[in-house]
Kinemage of the C-alpha trace (Angstrom):
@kinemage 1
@onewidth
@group {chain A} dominant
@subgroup {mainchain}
@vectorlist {calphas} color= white
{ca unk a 1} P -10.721 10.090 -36.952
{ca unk a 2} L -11.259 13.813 -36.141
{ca unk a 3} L -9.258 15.754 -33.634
{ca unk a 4} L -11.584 16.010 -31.403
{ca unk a 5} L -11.859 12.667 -30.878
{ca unk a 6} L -8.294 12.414 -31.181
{ca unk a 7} L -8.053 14.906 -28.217
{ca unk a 8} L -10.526 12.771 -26.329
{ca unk a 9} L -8.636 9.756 -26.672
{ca unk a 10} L -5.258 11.333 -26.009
{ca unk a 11} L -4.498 10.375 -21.955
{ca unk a 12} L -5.119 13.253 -19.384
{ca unk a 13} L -1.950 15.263 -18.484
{ca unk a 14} L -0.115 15.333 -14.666
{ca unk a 15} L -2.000 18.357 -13.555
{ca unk a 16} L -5.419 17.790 -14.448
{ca unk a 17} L -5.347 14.223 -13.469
{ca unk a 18} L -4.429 16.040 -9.994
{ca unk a 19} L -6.905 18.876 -10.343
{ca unk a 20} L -10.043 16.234 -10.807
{ca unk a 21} L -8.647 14.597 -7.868
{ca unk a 22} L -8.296 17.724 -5.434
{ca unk a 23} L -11.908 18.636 -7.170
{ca unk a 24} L -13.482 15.365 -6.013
{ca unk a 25} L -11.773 15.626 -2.207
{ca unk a 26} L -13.322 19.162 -2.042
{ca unk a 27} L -16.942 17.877 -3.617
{ca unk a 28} L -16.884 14.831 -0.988
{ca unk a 29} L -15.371 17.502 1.717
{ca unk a 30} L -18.227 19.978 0.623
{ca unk a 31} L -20.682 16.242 0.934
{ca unk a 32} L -19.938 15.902 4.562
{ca unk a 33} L -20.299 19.314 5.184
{ca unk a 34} L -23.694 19.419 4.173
{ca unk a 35} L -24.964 16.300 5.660
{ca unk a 36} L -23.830 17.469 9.023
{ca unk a 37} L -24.673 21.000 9.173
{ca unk a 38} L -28.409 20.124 7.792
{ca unk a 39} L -28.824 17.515 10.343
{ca unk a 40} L -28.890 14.671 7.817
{ca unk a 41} L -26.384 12.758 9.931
{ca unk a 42} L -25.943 13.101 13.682
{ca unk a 43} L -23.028 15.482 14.500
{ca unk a 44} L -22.109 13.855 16.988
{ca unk a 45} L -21.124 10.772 15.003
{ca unk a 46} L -20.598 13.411 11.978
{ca unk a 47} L -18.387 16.450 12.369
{ca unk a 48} L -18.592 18.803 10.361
{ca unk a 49} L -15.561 18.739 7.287
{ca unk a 50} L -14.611 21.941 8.550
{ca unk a 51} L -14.254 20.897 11.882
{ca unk a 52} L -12.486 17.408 10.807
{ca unk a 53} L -9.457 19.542 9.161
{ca unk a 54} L -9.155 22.298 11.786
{ca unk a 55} L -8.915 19.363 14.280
{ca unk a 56} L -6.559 17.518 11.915
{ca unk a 57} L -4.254 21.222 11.587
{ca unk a 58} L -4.056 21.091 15.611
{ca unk a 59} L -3.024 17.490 15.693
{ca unk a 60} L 0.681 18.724 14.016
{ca unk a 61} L 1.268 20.913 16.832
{ca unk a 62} L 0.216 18.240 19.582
{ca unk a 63} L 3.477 16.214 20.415
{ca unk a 64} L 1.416 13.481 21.881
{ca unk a 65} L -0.097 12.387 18.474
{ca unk a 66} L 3.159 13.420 16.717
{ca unk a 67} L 4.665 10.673 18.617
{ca unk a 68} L 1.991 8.310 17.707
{ca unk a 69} L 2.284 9.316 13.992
{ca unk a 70} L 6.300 8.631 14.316
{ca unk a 71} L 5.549 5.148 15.897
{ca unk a 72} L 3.345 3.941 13.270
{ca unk a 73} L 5.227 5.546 10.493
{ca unk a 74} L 8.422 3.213 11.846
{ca unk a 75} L 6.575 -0.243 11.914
{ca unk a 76} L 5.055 0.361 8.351
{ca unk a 77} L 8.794 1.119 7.272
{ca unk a 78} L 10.422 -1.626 8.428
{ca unk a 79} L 7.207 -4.352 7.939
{ca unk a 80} L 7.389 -3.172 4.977
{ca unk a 81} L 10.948 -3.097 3.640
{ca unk a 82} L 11.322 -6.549 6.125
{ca unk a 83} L 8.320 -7.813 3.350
{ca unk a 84} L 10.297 -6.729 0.059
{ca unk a 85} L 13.637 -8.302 1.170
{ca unk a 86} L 11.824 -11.376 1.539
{ca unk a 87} L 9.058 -11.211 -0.976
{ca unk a 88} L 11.386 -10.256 -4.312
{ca unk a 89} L 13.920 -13.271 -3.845
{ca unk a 90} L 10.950 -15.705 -3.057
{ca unk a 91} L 9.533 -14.925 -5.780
{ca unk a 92} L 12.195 -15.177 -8.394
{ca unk a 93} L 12.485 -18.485 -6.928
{ca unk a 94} L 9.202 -19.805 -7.506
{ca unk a 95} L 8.838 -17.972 -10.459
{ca unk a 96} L 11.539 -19.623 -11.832
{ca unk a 97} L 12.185 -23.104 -10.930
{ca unk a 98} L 9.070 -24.860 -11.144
{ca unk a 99} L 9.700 -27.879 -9.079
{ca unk a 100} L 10.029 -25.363 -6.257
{ca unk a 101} L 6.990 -23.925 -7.152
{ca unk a 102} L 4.844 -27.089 -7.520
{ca unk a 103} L 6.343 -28.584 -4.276
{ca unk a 104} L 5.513 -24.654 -1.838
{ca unk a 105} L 2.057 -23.864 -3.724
{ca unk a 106} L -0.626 -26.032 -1.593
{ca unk a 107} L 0.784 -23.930 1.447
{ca unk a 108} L 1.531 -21.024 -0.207
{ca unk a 109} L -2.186 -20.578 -0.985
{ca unk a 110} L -3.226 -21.668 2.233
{ca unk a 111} L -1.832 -19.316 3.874
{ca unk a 112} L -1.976 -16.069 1.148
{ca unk a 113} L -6.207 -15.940 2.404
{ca unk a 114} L -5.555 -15.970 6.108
{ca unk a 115} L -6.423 -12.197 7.046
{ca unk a 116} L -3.295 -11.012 9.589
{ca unk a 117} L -5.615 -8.860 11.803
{ca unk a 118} L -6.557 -12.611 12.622
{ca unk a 119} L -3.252 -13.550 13.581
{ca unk a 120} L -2.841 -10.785 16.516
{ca unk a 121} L -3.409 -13.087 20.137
{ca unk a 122} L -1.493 -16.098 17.913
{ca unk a 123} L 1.431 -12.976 17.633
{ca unk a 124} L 0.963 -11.678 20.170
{ca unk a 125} L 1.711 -14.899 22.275
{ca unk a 126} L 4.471 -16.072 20.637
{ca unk a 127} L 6.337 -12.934 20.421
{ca unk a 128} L 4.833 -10.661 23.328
{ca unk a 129} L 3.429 -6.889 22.238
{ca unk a 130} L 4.797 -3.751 20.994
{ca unk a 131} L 6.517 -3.043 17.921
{ca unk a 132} L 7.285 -6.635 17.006
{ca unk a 133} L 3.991 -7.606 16.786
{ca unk a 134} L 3.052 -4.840 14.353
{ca unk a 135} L 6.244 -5.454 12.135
{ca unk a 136} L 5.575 -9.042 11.661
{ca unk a 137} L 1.758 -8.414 10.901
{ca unk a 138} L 2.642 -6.035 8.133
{ca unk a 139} L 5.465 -8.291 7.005
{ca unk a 140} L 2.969 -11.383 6.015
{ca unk a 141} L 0.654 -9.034 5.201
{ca unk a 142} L 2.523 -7.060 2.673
{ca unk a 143} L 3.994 -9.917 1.385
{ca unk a 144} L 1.502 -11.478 -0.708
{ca unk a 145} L 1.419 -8.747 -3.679
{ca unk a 146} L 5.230 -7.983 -3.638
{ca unk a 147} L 5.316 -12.456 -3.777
{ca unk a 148} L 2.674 -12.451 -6.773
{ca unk a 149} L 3.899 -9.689 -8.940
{ca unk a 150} L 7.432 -10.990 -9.151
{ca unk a 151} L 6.186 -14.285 -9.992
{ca unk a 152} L 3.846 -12.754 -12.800
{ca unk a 153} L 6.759 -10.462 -13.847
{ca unk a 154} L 8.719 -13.281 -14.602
{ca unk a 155} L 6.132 -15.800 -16.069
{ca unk a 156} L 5.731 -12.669 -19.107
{ca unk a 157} L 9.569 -12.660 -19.941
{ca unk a 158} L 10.234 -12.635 -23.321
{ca unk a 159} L 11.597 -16.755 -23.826
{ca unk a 160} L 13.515 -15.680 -26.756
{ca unk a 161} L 15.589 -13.203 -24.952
{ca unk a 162} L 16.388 -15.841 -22.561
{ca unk a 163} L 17.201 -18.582 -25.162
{ca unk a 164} L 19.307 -15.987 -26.883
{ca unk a 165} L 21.536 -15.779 -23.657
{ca unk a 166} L 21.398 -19.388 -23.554
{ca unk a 167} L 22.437 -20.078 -26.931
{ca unk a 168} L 25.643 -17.339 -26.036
{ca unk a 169} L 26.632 -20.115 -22.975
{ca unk a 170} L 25.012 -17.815 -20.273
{ca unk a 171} L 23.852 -19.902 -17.091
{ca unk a 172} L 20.534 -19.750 -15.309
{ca unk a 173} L 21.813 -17.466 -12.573
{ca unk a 174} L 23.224 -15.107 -15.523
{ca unk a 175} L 19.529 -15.130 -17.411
{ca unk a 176} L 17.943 -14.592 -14.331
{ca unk a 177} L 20.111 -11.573 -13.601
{ca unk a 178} L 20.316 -10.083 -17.014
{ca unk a 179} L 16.781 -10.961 -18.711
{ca unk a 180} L 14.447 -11.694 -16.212
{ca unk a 181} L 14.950 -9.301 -13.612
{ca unk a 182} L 15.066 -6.502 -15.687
{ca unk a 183} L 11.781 -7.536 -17.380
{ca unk a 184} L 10.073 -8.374 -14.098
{ca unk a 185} L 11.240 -5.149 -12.467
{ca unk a 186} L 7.901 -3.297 -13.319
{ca unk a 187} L 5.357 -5.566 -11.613
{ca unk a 188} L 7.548 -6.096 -8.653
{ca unk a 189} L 7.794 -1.986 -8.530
{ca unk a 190} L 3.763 -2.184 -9.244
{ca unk a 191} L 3.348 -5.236 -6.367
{ca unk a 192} L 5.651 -2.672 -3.626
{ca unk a 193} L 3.145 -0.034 -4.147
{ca unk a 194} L 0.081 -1.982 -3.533
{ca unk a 195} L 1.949 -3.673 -0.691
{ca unk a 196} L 2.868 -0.197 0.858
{ca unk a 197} L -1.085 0.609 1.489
{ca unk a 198} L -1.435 -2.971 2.569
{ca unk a 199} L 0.904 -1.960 5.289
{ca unk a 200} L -0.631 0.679 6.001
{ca unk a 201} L -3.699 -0.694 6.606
{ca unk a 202} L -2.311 -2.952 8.890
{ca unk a 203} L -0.140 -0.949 10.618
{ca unk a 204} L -2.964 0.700 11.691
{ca unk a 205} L -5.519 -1.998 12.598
{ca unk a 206} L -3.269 -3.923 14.597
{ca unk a 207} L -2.546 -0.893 16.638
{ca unk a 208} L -6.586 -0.371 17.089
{ca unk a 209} L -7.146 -4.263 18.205
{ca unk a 210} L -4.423 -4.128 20.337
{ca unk a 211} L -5.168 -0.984 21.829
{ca unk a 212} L -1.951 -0.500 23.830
{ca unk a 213} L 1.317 1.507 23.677
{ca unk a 214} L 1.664 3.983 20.898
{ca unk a 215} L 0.476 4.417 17.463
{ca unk a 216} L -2.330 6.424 15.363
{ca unk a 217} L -4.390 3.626 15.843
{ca unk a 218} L -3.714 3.803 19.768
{ca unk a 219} L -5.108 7.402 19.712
{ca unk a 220} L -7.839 6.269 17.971
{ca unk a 221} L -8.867 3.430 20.204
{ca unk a 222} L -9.051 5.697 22.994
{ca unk a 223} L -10.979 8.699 21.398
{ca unk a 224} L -13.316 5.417 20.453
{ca unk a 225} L -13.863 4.317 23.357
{ca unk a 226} L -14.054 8.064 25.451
{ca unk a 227} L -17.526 8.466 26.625
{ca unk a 228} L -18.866 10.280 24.803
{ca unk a 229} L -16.590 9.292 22.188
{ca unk a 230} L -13.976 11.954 20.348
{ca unk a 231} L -15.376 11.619 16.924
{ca unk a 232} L -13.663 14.794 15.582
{ca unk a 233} L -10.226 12.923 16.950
{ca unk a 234} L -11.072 9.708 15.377
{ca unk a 235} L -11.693 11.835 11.744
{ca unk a 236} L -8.990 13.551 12.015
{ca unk a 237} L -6.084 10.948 12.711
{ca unk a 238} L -8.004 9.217 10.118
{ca unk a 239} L -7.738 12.132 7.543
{ca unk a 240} L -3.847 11.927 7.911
{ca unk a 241} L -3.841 7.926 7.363
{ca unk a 242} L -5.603 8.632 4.120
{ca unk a 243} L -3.663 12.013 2.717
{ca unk a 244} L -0.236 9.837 3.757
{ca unk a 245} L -1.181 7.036 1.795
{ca unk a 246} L -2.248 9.427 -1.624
{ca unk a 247} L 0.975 10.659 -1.304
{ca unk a 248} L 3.120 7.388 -0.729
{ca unk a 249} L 0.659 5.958 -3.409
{ca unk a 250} L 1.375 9.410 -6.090
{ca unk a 251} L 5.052 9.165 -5.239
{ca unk a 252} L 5.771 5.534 -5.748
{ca unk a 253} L 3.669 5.689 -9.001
{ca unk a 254} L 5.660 9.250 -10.373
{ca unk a 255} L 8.759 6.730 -9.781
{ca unk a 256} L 7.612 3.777 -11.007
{ca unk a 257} L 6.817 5.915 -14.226
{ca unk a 258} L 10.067 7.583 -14.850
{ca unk a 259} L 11.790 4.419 -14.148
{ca unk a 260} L 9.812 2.510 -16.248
{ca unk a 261} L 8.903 4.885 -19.131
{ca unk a 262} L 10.064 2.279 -21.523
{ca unk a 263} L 6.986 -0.328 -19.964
{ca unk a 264} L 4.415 2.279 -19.733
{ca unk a 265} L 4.999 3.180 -23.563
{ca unk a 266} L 5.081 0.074 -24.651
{ca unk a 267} L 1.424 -0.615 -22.313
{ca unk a 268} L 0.506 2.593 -24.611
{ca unk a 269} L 1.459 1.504 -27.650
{ca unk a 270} L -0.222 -2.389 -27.303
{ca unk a 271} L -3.452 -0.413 -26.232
């Protein structure tokens, strides 16, 4: 094999993964742009780009939407570090004693398809409105792929390194601890970042159906619903919902890699 096609082959490095990316935003940026200011697509339903970022760039210094950026930044932290303290030891339970497993799945999949924006007047009844009701959407929500990647995790544990503690007179809780875990502890890293945009997600669209209090998806209810609506607004609180979630999503995967490195070079080397 030449090195040229080595050089192909050979994975793309930090920076230009990064400078493809910021290349694309700008190309779909530079999209937009052009489809408004040709008249393509209504401006009034289609800003301008440029206009979408300089409104985004005023919306720091307004501490009206800060506050609604603060407020929906706390109920995706706490639904989801509520989901991970729940989701992890779940899932080391069913992914390791099968009888539990057997006995929770019927429900377990009848409830994993059951989209939470759904649940919001059930919620919302039980346990009144406000920040509760967010937190516990994004909890179930964000559960699910934390749940399923530590049960996956643990189904691809090496058995002989657990029969080898066995054989030494360790105990299930010791195996668990010292083998499994361990071994698991990429996908449940891998199922916390998928769960964090999940969260996200919700966070957000439970703040737009319910369409009281505060929250980014407050503000955007109500530039929705101005007549004629704020679409510039709506863009640009929408803008920083996407640019926080590439960089929760690049900084949970920059950790996941230099705690893992040992995982991802092994992925390497089995490829």
């Amino acid at each position: 094999m030449s090195a040229q096609t080595l050089s192909r082959l050979r994975p793309a490095s930090a920076a230009t993964r990064w400078r493809r990316r910021v290349a694309g935003a700008l190309a779909f940026a530079a999209l937009i742009e052009l489809v408004s200011r040709t008249g393509l697509a209504d401006r009034e339903f289609l800003p301008p780009a440029t206009e979408i970022l300089g409104r985004a760039a005023a919306l720091v210094s307004d501490p009206a939407f800060r506050a609604h950026a603060l407020t929906s930044l706390l109920a995706w932290a706490i639904g989801l570090g509520l989901a991970a303290l729940l989701a992890v030891p779940l899932g080391l339970l069913l992914g390791s004693v099968p009888i539990v497993d057997a006995a929770t799945r019927s429900v377990v999949e009848f409830l994993r398809p059951i989209p939470s924006v759904a649940l919001i007047p059930l919620v919302s009844l039980l346990i009144g409105t406000g920040l509760q009701v967010r937190v516990t959407l994004v909890v179930y929500a964000s559960l699910w792929p934390i749940l399923y990647n530590t049960m996956y995790g643990l189904r691809g544990v090496d058995p002989m390194a657990k029969e080898s503690l066995r054989s030494y007179g360790f105990g299930p809780a010791s195996v668990l601890l010292r083998v499994s875990l361990p071994s698991s502890a990429p996908f449940i890293t891998t199922g916390f970042r998928l769960a964090a945009g999940v969260a996200l997600i919700l966070t957000v669209s439970t703040e737009i159906v319910a369409g009281r209090g505060e929250g980014i998806g407050v503000f955007i209810f109500f530039a929705g619903i101005a007549v004629p609506a704020r679409m510039t607004d709506i863009l640009a609180a929408v803008f920083w919902v996407g640019l926080f979630g590439v960089l929760v999503n690049a900084l949970l995967v920059a950790a996941e890699r230099r705690a893992f490195r040992w995982h991802h070079a092994r992925l390497g080397a089995s490829e």
